[in-house]
N, C-alpha and C positions, 0 to 999 in steps of 0.2 A: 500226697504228702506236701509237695509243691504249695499246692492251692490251700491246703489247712494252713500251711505259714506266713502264707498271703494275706489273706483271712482274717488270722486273729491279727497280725499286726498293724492290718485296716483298720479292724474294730477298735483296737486298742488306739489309736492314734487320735479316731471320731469319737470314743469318750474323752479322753483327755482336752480336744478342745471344746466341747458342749462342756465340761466342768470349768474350763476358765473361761470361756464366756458366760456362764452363769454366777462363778464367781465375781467377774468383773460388771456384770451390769446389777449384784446384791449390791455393791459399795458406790452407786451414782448416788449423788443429792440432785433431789430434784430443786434448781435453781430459777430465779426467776430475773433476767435483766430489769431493774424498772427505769434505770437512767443510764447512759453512755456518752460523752463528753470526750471530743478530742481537740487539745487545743495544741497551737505550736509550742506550749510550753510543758505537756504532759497530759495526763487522760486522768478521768473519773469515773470509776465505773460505781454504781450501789445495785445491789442484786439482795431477795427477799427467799428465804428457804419456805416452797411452798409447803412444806408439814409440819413447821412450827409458827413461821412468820416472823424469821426473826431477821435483820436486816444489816447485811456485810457492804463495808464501806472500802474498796480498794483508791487509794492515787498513786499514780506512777508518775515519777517526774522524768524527764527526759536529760540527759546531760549532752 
């Protein structure tokens, strides 16, 4: 009886993380660095989403 309690609470533990891990790697974009720029006054990064090609511009400034 031991062991049955063991058991399922194993299994149940190992679906739970195989569902949020698959959960979590359903919602990745797949992203593409194409510049990165670090300067003493803040960064530039531009990255291109390789399934549509559409291209995100972040600057951070630095205070």
């Amino acid at each position: 009886m031991k062991n049955y309690v063991i058991n399922s609470c194993f299994l149940s533990l190992a679906l739970m993380l195989m569902s949020a891990t698959a959960f979590t790697l359903a919602g990745c974009e797949e992203k593409e660095k194409v510049l990165d720029i670090e300067t003493p006054n803040g960064e530039l990064e531009i990255e291109r989403d390789k399934s549509d090609g559409d291209i995100g511009v972040d600057l951070k400034k630095k205070e």
